[in-house]
C-alpha positions in Angstrom: -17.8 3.6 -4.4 -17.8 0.8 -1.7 -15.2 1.7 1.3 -14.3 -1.3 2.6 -12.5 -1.9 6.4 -10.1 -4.5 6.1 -8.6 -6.8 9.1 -6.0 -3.9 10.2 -7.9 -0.7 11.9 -7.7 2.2 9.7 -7.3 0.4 6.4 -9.4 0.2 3.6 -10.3 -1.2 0.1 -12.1 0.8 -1.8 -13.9 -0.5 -4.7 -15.2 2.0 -7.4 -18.5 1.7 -9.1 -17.8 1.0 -12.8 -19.7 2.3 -15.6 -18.7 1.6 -19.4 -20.3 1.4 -22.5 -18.8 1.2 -26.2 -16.4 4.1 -25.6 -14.8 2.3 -22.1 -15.4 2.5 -18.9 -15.5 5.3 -16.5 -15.3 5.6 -12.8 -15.0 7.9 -9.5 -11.8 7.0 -7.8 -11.8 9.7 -4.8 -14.2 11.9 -3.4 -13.6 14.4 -0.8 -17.3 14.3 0.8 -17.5 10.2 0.5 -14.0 10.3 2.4 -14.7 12.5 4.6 -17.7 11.1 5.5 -16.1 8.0 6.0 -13.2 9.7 8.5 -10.6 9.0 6.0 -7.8 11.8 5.0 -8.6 14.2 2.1 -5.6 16.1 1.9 -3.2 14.6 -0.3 0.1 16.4 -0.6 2.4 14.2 -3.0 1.8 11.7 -5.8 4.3 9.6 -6.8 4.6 6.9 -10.0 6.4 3.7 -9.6 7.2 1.2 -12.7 7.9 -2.5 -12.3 8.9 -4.6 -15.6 9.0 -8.3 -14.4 6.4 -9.8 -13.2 7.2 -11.4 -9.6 9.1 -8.0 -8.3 8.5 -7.5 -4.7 9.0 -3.2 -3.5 8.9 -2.9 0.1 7.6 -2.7 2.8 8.1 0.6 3.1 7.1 3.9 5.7 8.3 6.6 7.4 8.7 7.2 10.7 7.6 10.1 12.6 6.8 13.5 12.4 6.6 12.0 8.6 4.0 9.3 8.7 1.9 8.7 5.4 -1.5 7.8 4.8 -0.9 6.0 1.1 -3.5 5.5 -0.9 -2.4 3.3 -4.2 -4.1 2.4 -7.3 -3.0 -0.3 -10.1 -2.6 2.2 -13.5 -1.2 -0.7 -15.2 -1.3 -4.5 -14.6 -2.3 -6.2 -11.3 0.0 -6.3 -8.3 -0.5 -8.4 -4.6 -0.8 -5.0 -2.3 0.2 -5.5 1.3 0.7 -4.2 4.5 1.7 -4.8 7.9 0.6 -2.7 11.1 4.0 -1.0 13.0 1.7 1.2 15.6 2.6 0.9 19.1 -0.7 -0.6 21.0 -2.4 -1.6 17.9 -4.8 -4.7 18.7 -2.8 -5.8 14.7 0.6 -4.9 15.5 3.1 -7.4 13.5 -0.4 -8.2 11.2 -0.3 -8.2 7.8 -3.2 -8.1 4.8 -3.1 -8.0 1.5 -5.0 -7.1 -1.5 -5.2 -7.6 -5.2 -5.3 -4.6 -6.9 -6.0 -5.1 -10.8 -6.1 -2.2 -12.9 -9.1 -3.1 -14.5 -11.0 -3.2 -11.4 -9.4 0.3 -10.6 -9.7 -0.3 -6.8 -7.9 1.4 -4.4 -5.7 0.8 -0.8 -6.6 3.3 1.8 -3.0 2.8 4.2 -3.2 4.6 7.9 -0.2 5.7 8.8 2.0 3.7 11.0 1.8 0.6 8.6 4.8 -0.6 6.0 3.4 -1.2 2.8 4.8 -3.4 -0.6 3.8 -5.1 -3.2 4.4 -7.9 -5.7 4.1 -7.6 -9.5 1.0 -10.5 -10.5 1.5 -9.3 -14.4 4.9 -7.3 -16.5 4.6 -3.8 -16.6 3.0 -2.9 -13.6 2.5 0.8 -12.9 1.5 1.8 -9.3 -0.1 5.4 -8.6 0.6 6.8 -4.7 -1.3 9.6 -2.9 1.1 10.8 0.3 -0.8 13.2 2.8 3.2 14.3 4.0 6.2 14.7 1.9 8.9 12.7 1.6 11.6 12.7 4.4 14.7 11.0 3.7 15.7 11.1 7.0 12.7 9.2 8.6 12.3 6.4 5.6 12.4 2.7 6.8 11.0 -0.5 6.2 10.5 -3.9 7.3 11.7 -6.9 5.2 9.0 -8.3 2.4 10.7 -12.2 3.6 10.6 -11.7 7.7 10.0 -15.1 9.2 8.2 -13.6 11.8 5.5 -12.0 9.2 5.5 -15.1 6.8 3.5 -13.3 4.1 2.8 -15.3 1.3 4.0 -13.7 -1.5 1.4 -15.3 -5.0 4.9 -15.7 -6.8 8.1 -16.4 -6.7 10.3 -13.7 -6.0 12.1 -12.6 -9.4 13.2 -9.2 -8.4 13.7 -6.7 -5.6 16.7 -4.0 -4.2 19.4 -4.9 -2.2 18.1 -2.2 -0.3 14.9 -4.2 0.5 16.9 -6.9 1.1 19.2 -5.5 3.6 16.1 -4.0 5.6 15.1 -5.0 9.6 13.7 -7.3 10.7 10.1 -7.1 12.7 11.9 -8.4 15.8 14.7 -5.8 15.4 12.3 -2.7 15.0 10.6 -1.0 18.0 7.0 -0.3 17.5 6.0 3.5 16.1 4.7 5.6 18.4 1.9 8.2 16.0 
């Protein structure tokens, strides 16, 4: 597998190596020792499902604050899906960045998220199904987000937005959110 740094420190796409034949394809998607190796987390303690119908559905951009930050790391089961996320951390040389990354289930790639970053998504294809690795549970009490349609982060979402939550929509602004301090 290919562990790839992307523009904000601490993230990564990672890219398995893909071997098929006439029965399908088959690949590694984690590895403890490769991880490691790498300094990344491998101590995942929740996995969570999320299903998205419509293609052009935008979820997020979700975290939670601390003692509750999440790494994330998020795979495409089904479909293809604009992955992005924006750095939140206090003193980060990327604070208010965003990146974002295609993540096709056919590729089966993965997003590596640090904690202290929000993280959403848009549908590219119907029926998406996103798989999440959380190394800490979920806290209801410390969940936030950051709007996906802040001016201030002007992501450039591939489609039109056809669905997302009125809680999504009601979430803060960049400019209204103090930085998190990990």
């Amino acid at each position: 597998m290919k562990i790839m740094p992307l523009s904000i420190a601490g993230a990564y796409h990672i890219v398995p190596e893909k071997r098929g034949d006439n029965r399908g394809a088959f690949a590694r998607l984690f590895c403890t020792d490769r991880f490691d190796a790498a300094g990344l987390n491998t101590k995942w303690v929740q996995m969570n499902l999320s299903r998205s119908s419509q293609q052009g559905t935008v979820r997020g951009l979700h975290f939670q604050r601390p003692p509750f930050s999440e790494i994330k790391l998020v795979r495409a089961v089904t479909g293809r899906v604009y992955d992005v996320l924006v750095d939140l951390r206090e003193g980060s040389k990327t604070y208010g960045a965003h990146c974002g990354v295609t993540l096709d289930s056919d590729q089966m790639d993965t997003l590596y998220i640090p904690q202290g970053c929000a993280h959403g998504f848009q549908t590219l294809t119907d029926n998406v199904e996103l798989h999440y690795m959380h190394s800490a549970p979920y806290a209801p009490d410390h969940e936030d987000g950051v709007r996906f349609d802040d001016p201030t982060l002007a992501i450039r979402w591939p489609l039109s937005v056809t669905e997302t939550s009125p809680r999504d929509r009601a979430l803060p602004l960049l400019s209204d959110m103090k930085p998190l301090i990990l």
